[in-house]
N, C-alpha and C positions, 0 to 999 in steps of 0.2 A: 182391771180398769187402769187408763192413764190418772196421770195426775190432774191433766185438765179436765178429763170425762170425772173424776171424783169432786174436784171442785161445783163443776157442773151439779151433781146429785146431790153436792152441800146448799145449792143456791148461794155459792159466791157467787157477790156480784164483781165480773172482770171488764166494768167497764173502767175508761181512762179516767181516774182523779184530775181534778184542774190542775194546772201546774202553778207552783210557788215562784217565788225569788229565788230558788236552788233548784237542781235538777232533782227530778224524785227519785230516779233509777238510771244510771249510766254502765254503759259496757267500759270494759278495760280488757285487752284480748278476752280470754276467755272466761270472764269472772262478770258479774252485773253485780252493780256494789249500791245496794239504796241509799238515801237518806233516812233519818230520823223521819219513820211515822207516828203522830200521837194520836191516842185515843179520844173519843168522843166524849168520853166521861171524864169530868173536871173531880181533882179532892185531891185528900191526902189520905194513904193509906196506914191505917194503923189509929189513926182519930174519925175520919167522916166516913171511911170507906171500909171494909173488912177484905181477906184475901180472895172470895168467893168474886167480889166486883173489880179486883183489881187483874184475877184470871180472865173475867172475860173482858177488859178492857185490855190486856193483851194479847185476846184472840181479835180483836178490834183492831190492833193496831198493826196484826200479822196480814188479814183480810186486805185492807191499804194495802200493804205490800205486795200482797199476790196481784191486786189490780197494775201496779207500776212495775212489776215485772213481767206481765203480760202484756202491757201497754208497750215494752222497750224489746223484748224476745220473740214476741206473738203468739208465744204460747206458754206452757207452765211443763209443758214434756220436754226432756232432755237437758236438764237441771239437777243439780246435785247442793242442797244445801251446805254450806260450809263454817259457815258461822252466824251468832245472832249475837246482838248485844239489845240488854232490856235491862232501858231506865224507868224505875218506879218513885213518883214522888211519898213519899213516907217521913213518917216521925220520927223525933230520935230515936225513940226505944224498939221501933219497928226492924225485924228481923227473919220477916219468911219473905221478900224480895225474891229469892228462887219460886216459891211456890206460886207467886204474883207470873212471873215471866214462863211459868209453864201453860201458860191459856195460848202464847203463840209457837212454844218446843211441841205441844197437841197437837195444834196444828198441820204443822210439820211434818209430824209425824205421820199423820192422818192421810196427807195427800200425798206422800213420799216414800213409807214406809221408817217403821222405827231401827230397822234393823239394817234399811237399805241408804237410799240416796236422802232418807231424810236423817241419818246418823250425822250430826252437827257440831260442834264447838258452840259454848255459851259464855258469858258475862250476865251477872244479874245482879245488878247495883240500886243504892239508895241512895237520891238526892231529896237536897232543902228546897227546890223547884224543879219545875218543868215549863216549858215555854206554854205559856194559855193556860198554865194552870192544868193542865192535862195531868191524870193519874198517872200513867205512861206512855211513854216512848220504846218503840223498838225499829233497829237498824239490823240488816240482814247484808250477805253476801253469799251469794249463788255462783256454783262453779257451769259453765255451757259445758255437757257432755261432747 
């Protein structure tokens, strides 16, 4: 199965996001470089939130993403993930941030292969905010095969 025909079977939904004050998803030769997606789910993780909500609020925030890179590509085939970066709003004392930002490396993986074209580069950090309050945020960069 493509990656689109799997997204498909996942019921992602690919349609266009509204667009912001920034561009959601831009080409640059051969690379499509997103912005900052956040999650639906508001909190901080480590006090309101535990690592289970904060996984799937960045499979939440990876989802976005597939939408504005099929909205900018037209498809989700012929893409090579290349890197993610996944900001988690957390506590001081909060320190699985990696395992928060594997709900959207799943992903990834999922529709891409873990061993293939979804083999990726990460970041997975903790901030004192997120914009809206969002649990996370995550930015992606997709290579055009």
């Amino acid at each position: 199965m493509t990656p689109q025909e799997k997204a498909q079977s996942l019921e992602i939904d690919l349609s266009p996001l509204t667009p912001g004050y920034l561009n959601l998803c831009i080409r640059s030769g051969n690379q499509l470089i997103t912005s900052g997606h956040v999650s639906d789910l508001k909190g901080i993780l480590g006090k309101d939130l535990i690592v289970e909500d904060g996984y799937a609020a960045a499979k939440n925030c990876m989802e976005k993403i597939l939408r504005s890179v099929h909205h900018t590509h037209g498809s989700l085939n012929g893409l090579r993930c290349i890197k993610l970066l996944g900001c988690v709003y957390s506590a001081s004392d909060f320190t699985d941030q990696h395992l928060v930002i594997n709900g959207a490396s799943d992903l990834v993986h999922e529709l891409y292969g873990k061993d293939g074209d979804g083999y990726h580069a990460r970041s997975a950090l903790g901030f004192a905010a997120l914009p809206t309050g969002a649990a996370v945020e995550v930015e992606a960069i997709f290579e055009i095969l």
